[in-house]
C-alpha positions in Angstrom: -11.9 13.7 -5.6 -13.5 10.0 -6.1 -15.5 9.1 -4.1 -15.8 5.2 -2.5 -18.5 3.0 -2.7 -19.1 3.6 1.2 -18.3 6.5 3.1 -18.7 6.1 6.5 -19.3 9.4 8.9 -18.1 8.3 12.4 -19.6 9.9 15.4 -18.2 8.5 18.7 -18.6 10.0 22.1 -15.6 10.2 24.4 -15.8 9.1 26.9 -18.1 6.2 26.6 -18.8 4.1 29.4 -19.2 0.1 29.0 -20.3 -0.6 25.7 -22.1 1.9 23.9 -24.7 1.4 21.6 -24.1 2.0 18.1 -26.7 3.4 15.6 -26.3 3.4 11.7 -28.0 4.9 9.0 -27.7 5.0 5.2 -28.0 8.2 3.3 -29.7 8.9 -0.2 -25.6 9.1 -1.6 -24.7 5.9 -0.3 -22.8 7.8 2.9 -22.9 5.5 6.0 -23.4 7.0 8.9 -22.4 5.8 12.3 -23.4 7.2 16.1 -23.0 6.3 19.6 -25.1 9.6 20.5 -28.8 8.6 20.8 -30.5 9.8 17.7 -34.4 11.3 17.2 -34.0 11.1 13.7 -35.2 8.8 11.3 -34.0 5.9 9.8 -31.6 5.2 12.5 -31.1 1.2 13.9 -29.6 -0.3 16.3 -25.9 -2.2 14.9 -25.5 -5.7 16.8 -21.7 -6.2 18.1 -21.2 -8.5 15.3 -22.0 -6.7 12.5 -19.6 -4.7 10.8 -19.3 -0.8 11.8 -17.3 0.6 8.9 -16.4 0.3 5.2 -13.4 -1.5 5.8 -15.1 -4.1 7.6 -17.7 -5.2 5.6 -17.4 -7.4 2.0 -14.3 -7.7 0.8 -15.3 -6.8 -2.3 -16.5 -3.8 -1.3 -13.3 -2.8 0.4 -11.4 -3.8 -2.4 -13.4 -1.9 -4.5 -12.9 1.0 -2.5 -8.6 0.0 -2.2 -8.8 1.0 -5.8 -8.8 4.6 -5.6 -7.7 7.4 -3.8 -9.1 8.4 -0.5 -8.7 10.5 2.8 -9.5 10.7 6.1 -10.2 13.8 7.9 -11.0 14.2 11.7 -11.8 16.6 14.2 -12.6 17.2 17.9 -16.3 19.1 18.5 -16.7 21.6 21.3 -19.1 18.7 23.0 -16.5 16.1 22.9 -17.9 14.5 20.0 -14.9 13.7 17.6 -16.0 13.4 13.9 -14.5 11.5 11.1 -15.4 11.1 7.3 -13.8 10.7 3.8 -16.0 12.8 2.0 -14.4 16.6 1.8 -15.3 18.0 4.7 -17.4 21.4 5.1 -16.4 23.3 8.2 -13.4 24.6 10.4 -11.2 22.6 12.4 -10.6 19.4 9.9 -7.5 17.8 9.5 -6.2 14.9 7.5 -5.7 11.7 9.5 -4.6 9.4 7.0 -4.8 8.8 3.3 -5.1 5.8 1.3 -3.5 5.5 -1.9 -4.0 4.2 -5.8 -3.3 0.5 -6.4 -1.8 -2.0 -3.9 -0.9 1.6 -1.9 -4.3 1.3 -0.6 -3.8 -2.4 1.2 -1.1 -3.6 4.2 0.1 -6.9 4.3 -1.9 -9.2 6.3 -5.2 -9.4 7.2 -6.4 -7.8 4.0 -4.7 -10.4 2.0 -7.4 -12.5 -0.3 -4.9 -15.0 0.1 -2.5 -14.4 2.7 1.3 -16.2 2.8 1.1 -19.9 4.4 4.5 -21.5 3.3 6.1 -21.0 6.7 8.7 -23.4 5.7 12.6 -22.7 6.0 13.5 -23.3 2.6 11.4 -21.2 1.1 14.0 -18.2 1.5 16.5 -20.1 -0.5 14.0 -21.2 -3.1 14.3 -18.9 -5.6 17.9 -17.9 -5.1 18.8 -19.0 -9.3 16.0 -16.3 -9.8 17.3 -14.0 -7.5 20.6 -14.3 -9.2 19.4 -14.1 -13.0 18.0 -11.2 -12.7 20.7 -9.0 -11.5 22.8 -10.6 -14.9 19.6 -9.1 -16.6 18.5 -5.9 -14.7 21.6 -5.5 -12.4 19.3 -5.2 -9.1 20.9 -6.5 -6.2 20.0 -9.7 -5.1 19.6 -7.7 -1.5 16.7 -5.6 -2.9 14.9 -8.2 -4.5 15.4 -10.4 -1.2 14.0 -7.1 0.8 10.9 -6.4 -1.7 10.0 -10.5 -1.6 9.9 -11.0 2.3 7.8 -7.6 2.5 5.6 -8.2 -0.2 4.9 -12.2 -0.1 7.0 -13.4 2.6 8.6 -15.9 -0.2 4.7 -17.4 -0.8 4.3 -17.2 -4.8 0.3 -17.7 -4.3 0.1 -14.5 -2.1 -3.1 -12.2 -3.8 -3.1 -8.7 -1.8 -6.9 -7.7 -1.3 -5.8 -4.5 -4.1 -5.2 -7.3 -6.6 -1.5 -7.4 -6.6 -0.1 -11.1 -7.3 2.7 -13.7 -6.8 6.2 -13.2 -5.1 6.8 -9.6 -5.7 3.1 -8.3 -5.9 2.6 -7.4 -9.4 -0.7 -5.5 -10.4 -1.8 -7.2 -13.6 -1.0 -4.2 -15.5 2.2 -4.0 -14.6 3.1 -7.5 -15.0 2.0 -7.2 -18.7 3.8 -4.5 -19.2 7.0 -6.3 -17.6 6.4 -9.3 -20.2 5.2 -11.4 -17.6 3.0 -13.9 -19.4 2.8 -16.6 -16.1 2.5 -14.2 -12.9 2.2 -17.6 -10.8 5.5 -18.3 -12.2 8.1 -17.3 -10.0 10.8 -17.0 -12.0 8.7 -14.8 -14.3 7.5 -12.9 -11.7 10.8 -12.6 -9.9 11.7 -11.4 -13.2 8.8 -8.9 -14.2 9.6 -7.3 -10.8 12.9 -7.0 -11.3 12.5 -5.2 -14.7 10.0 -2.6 -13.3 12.7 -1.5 -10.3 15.1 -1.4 -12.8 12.2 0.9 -15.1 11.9 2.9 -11.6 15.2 3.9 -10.9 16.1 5.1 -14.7 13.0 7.6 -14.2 14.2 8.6 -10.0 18.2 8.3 -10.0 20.2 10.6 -11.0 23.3 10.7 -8.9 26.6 10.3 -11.0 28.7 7.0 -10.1 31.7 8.9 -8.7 34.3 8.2 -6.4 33.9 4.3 -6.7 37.3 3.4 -8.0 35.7 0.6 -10.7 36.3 3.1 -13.7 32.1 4.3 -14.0 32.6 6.6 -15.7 29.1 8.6 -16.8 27.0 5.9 -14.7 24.7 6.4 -12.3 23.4 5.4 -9.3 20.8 5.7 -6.5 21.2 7.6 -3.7 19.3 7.3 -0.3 16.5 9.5 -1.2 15.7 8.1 -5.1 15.8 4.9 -3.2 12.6 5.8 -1.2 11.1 7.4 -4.5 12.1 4.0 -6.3 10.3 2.0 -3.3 7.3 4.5 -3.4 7.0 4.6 -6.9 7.2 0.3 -6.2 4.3 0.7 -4.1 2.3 3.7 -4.9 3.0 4.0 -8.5 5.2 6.6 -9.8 2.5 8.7 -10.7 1.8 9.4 -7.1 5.8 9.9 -6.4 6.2 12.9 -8.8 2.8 14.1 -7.5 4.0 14.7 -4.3 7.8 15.5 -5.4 8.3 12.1 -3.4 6.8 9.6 -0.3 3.6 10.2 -1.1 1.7 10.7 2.5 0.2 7.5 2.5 0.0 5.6 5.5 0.3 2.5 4.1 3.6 3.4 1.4 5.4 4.7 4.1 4.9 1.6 6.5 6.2 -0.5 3.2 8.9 1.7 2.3 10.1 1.9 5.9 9.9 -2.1 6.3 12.3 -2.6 2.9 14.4 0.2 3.5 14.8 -1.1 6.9 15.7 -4.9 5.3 17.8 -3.5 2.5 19.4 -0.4 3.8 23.8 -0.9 3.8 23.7 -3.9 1.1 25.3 -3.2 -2.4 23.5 0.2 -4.1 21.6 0.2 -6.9 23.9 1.4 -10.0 22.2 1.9 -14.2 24.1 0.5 -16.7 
């Protein structure tokens, strides 16, 4: 399993009263150690309020470093009433997972973590792209419903958006991905509206696989998405589809299923995805 740059040992008495003193300590393997439990050992100090307690509040490039790969979170309760938490793989009885972060933009929620979070709170920007919108389902044949959906989740219709796991522009390409989608211009937004377009369409050839049946319109061999190669196509959107076949589909990351419930949630009864 990789490891991240910090990995931060949390040890936090329950019930505390007031405000506990926190100490910290580094270890020779880079661990971070945290402790409201007053410590004889060495190397121990004291952490002002201020200062930030855990690995995903320090540097942002740190925590972006650490976005980039795969980690989890285990937990458990002590006899004492200690609870313990770490992402290194824990030795011992009792652990249990209590939330994994994923590859890629997985790893990152909208919001706070942005590196440059959506500011264009103006009206029109939700009909701003619409000729974009509409190209691409002449191109890809993605309803303008889903695109709409993946936009508002992923940049809130802000083409400067930067997700703190790299991810850019309207629909939150990786750079990888948008070069693999021809996107030459990911500020562009037609270009990326496009580029993100192509990859869902590059997603549901590789998920869907329910024949086009019943619909009257003379489909004959087509196919479309059904409910659940929807979710694998948002997953896959999200988490890569790597991590989708992996776990046979949602991945159990706390952050893809937020996303995939959010777009789901905005997209869910519009026109279904069909393959032509």
């Amino acid at each position: 399993m990789s490891r991240c740059p910090y990995l931060a040992l949390l040890l936090l008495a329950l019930p505390a009263p007031g405000h506990a003193t926190v100490w910290q300590r580094q270890r020779v393997d880079g661990t971070l150690e945290f402790t409201n439990a007053p410590s004889a050992g060495p190397n121990w100090r004291a952490v002002p309020e201020s200062e930030p307690r855990h690995a995903s509040e320090r540097p942002h490039e740190h925590a972006a470093a650490a976005s980039r790969i795969d980690s989890v979170m285990w937990t458990r309760d002590r006899a004492d009433g200690v609870s313990e938490f770490t992402n290194l793989p824990p030795v011992g009885r009792r652990w249990k997972v209590l939330f994994r972060i994923g590859p890629g933009k997985a790893s990152a929620m909208r919001g706070d973590s942005d590196l440059v979070p959506p500011r264009d709170n103006s009206p029109a920007r939700y009909q701003r792209y619409d000729d974009h919108i509409r190209d691409q389902q002449a191109y890809f044949a993605i309803p303008q419903a889903l695109i709409r959906a993946v936009i508002r989740t992923e940049s809130d219709y802000d083409p400067q958006v930067v997700s703190s796991a790299g991810a850019l522009g309207l629909m939150q390409l990786m750079p990888a991905t948008a070069r693999a989608m021809g996107v030459t211009n990911v500020w562009d937004p037609r270009q990326n509206v496009m580029g993100g377009a192509r990859y869902l369409q590059t997603l549901a050839k590789r998920f869907c696989r329910t024949p086009a049946v019943g619909r009257g319109d003379g489909a004959g061999g087509a196919l479309v998405c059904s409910d659940d190669e929807m979710i694998k196509v948002l997953a896959g959107y999200h988490a890569g589809p790597g991590a989708v076949e992996k776990y046979g589909g949602l991945p159990p990351f706390e952050t893809t299923r937020a996303y995939v419930t959010t777009v789901w949630q905005r997209y869910k009864g519009a026109a279904p995805l069909a393959l032509r």
